[in-house]
N, C-alpha and C positions, 0 to 999 in steps of 0.2 A: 678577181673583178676585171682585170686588164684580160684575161681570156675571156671573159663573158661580152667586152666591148668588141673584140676584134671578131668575134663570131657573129654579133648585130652587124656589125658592118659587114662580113661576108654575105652576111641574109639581104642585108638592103643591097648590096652593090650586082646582086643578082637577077634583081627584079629591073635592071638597065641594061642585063647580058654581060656583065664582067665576069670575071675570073672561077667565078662558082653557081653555077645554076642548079638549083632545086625547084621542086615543083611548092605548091602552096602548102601542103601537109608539112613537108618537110621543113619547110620554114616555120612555121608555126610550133613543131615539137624544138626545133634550136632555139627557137626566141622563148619558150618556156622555160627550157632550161637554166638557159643564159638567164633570164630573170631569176630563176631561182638564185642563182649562184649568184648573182650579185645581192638579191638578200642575205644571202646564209654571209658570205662575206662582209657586209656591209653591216649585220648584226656582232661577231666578233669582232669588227673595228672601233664600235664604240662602246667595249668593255672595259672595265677599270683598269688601268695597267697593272701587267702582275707575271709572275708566269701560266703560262698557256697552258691548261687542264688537256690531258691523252684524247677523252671524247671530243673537245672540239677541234683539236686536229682533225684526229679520225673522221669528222665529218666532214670539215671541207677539204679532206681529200678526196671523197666519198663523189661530193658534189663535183669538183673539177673534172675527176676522171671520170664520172658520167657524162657529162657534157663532151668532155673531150672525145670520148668514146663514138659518141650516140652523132656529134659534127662530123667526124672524120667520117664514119661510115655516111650519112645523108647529105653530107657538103660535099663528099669527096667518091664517089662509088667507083673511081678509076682507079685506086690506089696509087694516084698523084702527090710527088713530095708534100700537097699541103696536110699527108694526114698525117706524115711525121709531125710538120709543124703544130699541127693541135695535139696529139700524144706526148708532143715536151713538156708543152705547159705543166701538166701535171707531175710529172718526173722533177722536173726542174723546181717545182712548189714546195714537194717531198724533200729534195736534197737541201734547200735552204732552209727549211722549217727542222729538221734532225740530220743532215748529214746524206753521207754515200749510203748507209744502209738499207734506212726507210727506201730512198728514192729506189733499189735497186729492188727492192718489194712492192712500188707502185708500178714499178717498170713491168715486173713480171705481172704482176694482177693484171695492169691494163693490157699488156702483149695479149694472156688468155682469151680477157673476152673481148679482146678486137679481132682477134687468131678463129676463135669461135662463133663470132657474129660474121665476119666473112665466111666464112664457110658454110653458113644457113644461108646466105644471101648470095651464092656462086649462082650464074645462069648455067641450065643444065648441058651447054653445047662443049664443055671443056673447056671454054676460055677462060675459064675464075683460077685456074692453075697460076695462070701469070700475073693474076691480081694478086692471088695469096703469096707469091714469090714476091713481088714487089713490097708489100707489106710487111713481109718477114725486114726487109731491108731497112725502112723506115723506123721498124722496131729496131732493131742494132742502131741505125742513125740516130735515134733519139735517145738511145743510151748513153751510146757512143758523146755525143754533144751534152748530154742534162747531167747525167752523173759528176763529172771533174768540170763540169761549171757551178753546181748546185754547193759541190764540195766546196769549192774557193769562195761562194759567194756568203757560205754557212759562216767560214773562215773569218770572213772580212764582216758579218754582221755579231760574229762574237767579238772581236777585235774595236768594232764600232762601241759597241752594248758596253765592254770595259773600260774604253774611254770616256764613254760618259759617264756610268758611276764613277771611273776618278776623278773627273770634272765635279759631279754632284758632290762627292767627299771632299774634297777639297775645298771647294765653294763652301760650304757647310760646317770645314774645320776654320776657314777665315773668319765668319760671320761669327762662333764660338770667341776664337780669337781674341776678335774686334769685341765681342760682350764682353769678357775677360779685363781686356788690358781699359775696358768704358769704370767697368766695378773697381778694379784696381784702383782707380786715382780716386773712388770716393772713398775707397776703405783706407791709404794713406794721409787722406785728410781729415780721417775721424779722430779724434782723440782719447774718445772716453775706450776703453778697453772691451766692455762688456758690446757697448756698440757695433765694435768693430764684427764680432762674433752673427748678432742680429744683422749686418749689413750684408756678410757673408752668406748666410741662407737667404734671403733675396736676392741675391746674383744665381745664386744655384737652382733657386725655382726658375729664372729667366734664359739658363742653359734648357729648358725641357723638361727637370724631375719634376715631380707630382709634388714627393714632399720631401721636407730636409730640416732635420733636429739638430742644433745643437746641443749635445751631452758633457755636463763634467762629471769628472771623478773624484770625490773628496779625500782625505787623508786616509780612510777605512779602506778605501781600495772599491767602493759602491759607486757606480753610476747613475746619474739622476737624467734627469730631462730639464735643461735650462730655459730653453727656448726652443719653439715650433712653428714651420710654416706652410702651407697649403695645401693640400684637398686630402681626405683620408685621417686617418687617427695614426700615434705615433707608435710603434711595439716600443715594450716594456725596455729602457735601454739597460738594464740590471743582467736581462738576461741573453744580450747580445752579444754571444763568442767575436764577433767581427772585433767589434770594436779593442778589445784585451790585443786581438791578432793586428790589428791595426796600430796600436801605442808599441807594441812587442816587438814588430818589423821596421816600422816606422816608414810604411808604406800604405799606400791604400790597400783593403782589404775589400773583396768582393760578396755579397750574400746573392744566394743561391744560382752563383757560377756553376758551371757544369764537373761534376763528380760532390755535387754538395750534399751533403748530410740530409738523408729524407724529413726529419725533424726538422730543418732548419727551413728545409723548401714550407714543409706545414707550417713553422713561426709565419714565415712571409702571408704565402696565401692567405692565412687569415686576417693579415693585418690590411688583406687586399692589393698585394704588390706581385711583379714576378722578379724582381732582382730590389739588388740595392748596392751601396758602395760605403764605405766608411774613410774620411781623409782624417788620419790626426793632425791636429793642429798646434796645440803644445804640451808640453809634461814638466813639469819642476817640482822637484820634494815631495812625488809621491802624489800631487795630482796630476790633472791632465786635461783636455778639451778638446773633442773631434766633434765633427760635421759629418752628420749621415744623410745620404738622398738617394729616396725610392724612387720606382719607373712600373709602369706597367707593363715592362718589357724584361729577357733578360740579358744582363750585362756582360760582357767582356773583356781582357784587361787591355783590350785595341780599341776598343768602342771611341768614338771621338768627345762624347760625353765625358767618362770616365776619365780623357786624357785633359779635358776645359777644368772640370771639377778637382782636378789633383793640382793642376798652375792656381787655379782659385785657391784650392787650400792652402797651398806657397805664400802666393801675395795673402793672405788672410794671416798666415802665421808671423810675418815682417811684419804689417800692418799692426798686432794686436802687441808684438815685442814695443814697436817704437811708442804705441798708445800708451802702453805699462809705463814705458822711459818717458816720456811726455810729461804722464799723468807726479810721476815720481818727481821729476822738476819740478814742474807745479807746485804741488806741494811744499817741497823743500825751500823753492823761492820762496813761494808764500810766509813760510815759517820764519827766513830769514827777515825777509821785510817787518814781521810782524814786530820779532827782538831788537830790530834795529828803531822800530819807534817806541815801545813798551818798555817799563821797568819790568827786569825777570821775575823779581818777588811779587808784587801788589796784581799788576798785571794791567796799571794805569800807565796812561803816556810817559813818556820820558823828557830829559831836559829838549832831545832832538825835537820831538816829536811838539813839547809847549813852546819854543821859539817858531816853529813853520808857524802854529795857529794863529799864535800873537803877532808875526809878523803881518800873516791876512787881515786880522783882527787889526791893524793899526794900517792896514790899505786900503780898507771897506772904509772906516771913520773918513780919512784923506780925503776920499773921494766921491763924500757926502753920508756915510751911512750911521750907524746908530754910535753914541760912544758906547764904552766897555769896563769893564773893574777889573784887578786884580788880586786877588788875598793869599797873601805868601804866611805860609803858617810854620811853626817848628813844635813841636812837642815838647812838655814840662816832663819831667821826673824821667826820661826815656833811658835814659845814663843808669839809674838807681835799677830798672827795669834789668839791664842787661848784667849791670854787677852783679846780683842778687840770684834773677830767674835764670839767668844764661841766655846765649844770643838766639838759640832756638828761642827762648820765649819772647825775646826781644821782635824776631821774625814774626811770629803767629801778634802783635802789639800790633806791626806795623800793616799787616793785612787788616786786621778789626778796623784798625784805623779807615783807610783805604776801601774796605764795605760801608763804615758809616759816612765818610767823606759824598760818594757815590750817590749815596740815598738820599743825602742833602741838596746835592745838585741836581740844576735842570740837563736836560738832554741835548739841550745845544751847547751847555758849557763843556768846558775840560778841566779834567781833574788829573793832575800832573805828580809822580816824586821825583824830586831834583838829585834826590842821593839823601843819606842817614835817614834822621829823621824830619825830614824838610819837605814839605808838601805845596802848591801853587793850584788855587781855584781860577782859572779862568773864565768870567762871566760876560759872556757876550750879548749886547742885546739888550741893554741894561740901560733905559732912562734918564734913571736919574740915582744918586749917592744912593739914595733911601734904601733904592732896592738891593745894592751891595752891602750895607750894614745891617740889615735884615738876614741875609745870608750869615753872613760875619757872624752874627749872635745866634744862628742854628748850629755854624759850624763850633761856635765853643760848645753849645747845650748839648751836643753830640757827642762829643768827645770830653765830658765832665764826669762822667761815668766812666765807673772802670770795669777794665778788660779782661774776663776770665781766663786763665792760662794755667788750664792742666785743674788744680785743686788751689790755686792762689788767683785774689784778682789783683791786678795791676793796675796802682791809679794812675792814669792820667792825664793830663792837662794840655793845650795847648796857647800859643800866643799866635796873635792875627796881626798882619801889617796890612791895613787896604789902603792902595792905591787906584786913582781916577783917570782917566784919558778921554782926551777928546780928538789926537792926532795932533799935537804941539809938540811932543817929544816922542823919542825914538825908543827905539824898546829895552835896548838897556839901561834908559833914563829913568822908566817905568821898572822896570823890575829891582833897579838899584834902590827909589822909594820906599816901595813895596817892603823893601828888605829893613831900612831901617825904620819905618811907621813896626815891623814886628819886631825887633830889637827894645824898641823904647814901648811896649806892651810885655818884653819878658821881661824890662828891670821892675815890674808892679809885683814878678812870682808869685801870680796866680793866673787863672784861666782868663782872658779877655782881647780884646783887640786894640786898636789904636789906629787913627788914621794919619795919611803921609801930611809932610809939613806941606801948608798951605791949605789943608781942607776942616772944615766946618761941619761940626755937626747938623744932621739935617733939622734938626729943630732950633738951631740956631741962626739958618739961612735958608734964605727965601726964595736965592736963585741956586743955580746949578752949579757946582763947586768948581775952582780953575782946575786947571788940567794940573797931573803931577809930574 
């Protein structure tokens, strides 16, 4: 296109008597040209970028050196330096566009038929001798000058061309990178295990892949499909060599890499892919867990993908250890917490656990809210129980108990064992007496029946101590009550209750009992 300008401007600067005068034909077949050549040019300029297909080379050489041809001889009929100048152009195009070779085959193409169009255009008086000498010269000139310029400039636009793909790879390995170390901190913030896995294939679809399985391995040694994520169906992971080669090396494994198994190339294609990668993630006692991710490309083990997706499966593989350990604490605190307020047998609060309540329970009252009861119980015959049936059965007594205690209570109370045979109802919530000795009389009729153990039943009985609160006394003032109202209900030896000194049967009073 730049030889097509400078030839317009030869055309126009001639029509003012400059430097190259033609007549009007002659102008007219340059500036056609010249327009050609700047379409033909101007059409492979806004072609997708990619590499350059032989034929369209081949034709805007085609183009050039016809112009250049067709100017030099009608711009220039003297064979004056400028028809070197327009024969470079094309040499000069040749050796940047493929090298010293091409150019020295455009060189000789163009020499011929400029070599041969002079010599049909010699005037017949002998004087075209010193034109065609001239021009032989011009020809060497423009070798001489386009060859080891075209050569250095081919040099320096390959040189160009590879520093921008490492610019673009580069940039492109940061951007990975940067997604990389973005995923990373969600997947060390995940806890749950399984999580951590699904959070992994969504990073790996946002590297590029199309799609990306999560696979475990059970005890049999079989792979399943745990989890899948986007576009495409997932191949069978049972029958995936990768993956075994994957957990076996404990390295990423590539599918249909170059020397792969024709079968394996057919697995893919049909699954609709042209490569794939396999990262293991982890292996303990015979299971296992990798990450697969397909492309509609195929892979490499330089590919920048392949190098994001193997750091992913890294951080993926920490990530899922420390969720494990996490989750494993968890747990374990959980468990501990639980024993530290639970009796281990019954699986009711413990003494810790009914002092916190009680304690609330006489802060709420304090500071306006409802009063509260307490019914400190012990079991009758539990002794005879244990002599007789053995402490196994004494155990399997104290659980029955502890079921039917439970079933008697409402769900805001607490049902408490203080140790042996010694039980505490905490009834929150509670009105007035009535509705604590109402309780009181379920919990004897409850525990009036006896308790099947094995092929014998075990009678027994209980005594009830209830005590009242209204937040006048403090809690071991209350429970000490509590304690001897059920004392003075077991010297009766039999099932019943008894209430703390100072309270009144509700049928015998009218108000609300003092506190205990």
């Amino acid at each position: 296109m730049v030889l097509s300008a400078v030839f317009l401007a030869l055309v126009a600067s001639s029509a003012s008597g400059g430097a190259a005068v033609v007549s009007a034909d002659a102008a007219v077949a340059v500036g056609a040209l010249a327009c050609l050549n700047m379409i033909v040019n101007g059409v492979f300029a806004v072609r997708p970028p990619g590499e350059e297909p032989v034929a369209a080379t081949v034709v805007q050489l085609l183009v050039d050196g016809a112009l250049a041809v067709v100017a030099a001889l009608l711009l220039d009929p003297d064979a004056t330096p400028l028809a070197w100048v327009a024969l470079l152009v094309p040499v000069l195009d040749a050796a940047v566009l493929s090298g010293p070779l091409l150019a020295g085959a455009v060189w000789l193409a163009l020499g011929l038929a400029y070599i041969a169009l002079r010599v049909r255009t010699m005037p017949p008086d002998g004087s075209g001798t010193e034109i065609l000498r001239l021009g032989l010269q011009q020809l060497a000139a423009a070798a001489a000058v386009a060859i080891p310029t075209g050569y250095l400039a081919a040099r320096l636009r390959d040189d160009l061309d590879r520093a921008h793909q490492t610019l673009l790879a580069a940039s492109r390995r940061a951007d990975e990178l940067e997604r990389v170390a973005t995923h990373a901190r969600t997947l060390t913030e995940t806890a749950d295990p399984g999580r951590v896995l699904e959070e992994a294939a969504a990073a790996a679809l946002d590297l590029g892949f199309l799609r990306v399985d999560v696979c475990r391995r059970d005890g049999s040694g079989r792979w399943r499909l745990a989890h899948a994520a986007g576009e495409g169906r997932s191949p069978d992971p049972d029958a995936d060599r990768a993956l075994d080669r994957a957990l076996a090396d404990n390295r990423p494994a590539l599918t249909g890499a170059g020397g792969a198994a024709t079968d394996e190339l057919q697995w893919l294609h049909l699954a609709g892919f042209a490569g794939g990668v396999v990262i293991p993630v982890w292996r303990q006692d015979g299971r296992a867990a990798a990450m697969r991710a397909f492309t509609d490309r195929p892979l490499e083990p330089d590919d920048t993908g392949v190098q994001a997706l193997t750091l992913l499966g890294t951080q993926a593989a920490a990530a899922w250890g420390n969720a494990l350990r996490y989750t494993s604490l968890a747990g374990w605190s959980q468990m501990v917490a639980y024993e530290a307020a639970h009796d281990a047998l019954t699986g009711l609060a413990n003494r810790a656990q009914l002092m916190m309540r009680l304690t609330h329970a006489l802060e709420r009252r304090r500071a306006g809210g409802p009063s509260f009861a307490l019914l400190y119980l012990d079991l009758n015959g539990f002794k005879q129980v244990n002599d007789t049936l053995g402490h196994d059965a004494g155990d399997a007594v104290l659980i029955a108990v502890a079921q039917r205690l439970t079933r008697v209570a409402r769900p805001t109370d607490t049902v408490a064992r203080l140790g042996g045979d010694e039980f505490v109802l905490l009834l929150t919530d509670t009105a007035e007496l009535r509705g604590a000795v109402i309780v009181a009389e379920r919990v004897c009729a409850a525990l009036s029946r006896p308790v099947a153990v094995g092929e014998h039943r075990a009678p027994v009985g209980t005594s009830v101590g209830v005590a009242w609160a209204d937040g006048t006394h403090d809690v071991e003032e209350i429970l000490r009550r509590a304690d001897e109202a059920m004392y003075r209900a077991k010297r009766r030896r039999r099932t019943g209750f008894a209430l703390a000194d100072g309270l009144a049967p509700p049928d015998q009073s009218a108000q609300l009992p003092p506190a205990a």
